[in-house]
N, C-alpha and C positions, 0 to 999 in steps of 0.2 A: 846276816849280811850277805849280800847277794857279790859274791865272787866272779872279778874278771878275768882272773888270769890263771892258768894252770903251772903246774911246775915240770920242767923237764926232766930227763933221768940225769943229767950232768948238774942239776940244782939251778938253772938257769927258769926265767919264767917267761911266756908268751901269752899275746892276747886269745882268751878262749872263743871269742865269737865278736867278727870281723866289724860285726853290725856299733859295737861298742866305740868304735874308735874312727871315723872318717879324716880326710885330709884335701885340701884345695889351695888356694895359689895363697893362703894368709898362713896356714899352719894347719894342725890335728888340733879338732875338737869332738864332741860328744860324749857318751854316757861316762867313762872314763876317765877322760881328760875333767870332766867338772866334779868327778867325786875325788880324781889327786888334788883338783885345786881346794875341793872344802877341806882336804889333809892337811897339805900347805896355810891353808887361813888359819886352822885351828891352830897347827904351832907354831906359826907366828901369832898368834892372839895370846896363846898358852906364856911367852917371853915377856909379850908387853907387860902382860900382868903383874908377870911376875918383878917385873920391875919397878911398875906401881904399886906394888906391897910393898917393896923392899924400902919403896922413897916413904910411904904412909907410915910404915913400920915407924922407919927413922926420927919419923915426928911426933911419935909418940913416945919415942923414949926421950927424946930431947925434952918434951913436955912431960916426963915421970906418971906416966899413963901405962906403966907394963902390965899393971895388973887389971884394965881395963877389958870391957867383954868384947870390944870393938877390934883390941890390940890381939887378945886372943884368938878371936873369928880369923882375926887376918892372918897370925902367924899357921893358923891350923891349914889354912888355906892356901899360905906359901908352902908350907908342906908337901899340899896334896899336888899342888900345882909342878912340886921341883919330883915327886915322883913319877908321876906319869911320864914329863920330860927325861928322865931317869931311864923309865923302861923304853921307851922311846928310841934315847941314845943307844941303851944294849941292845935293840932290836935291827940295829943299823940304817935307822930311819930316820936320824938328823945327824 
């Protein structure tokens, strides 16, 4: 992963190369700005999900479908989906 930011000696971080980040009379964009924003879509995509499992889930057990390979896939996957979110959180990045 191509890194844009350095870390200061007070643990503070700055942009490494100026070229990464420009700004004009609408806002800051460039190289930067559009790799926080695919951070951002991912975890909000990362939530949606997970909350479309949660509702899928729900209808399979209401329909006595737990031991389904469908009901499995899904829960394996709200799993994987609520750790990532998990480290995420401990990382101080949501």
């Amino acid at each position: 992963m191509e890194r844009f930011t350095i870390r200061w000696s007070d643990g503070g971080f700055m942009i490494a190369d100026e070229t990464k980040v420009q700004h004009d009379a609408r806002g800051y964009y460039g190289d930067a700005i559009d790799k926080l924003a695919k951070f951002e879509n991912l975890c909000d995509d990362l939530r949606a999900k997970q909350a479309a499992i949660s509702k899928e889930l729900e209808s399979l057990r209401s329909d006595g479908k737990t031991h389904s390979a469908k009901f499995r896939q899904l829960l394996g996957n709200k799993i994987t989906n609520s750790h990532v979110l998990t480290l995420l959180e401990s990382s101080g990045l949501l």
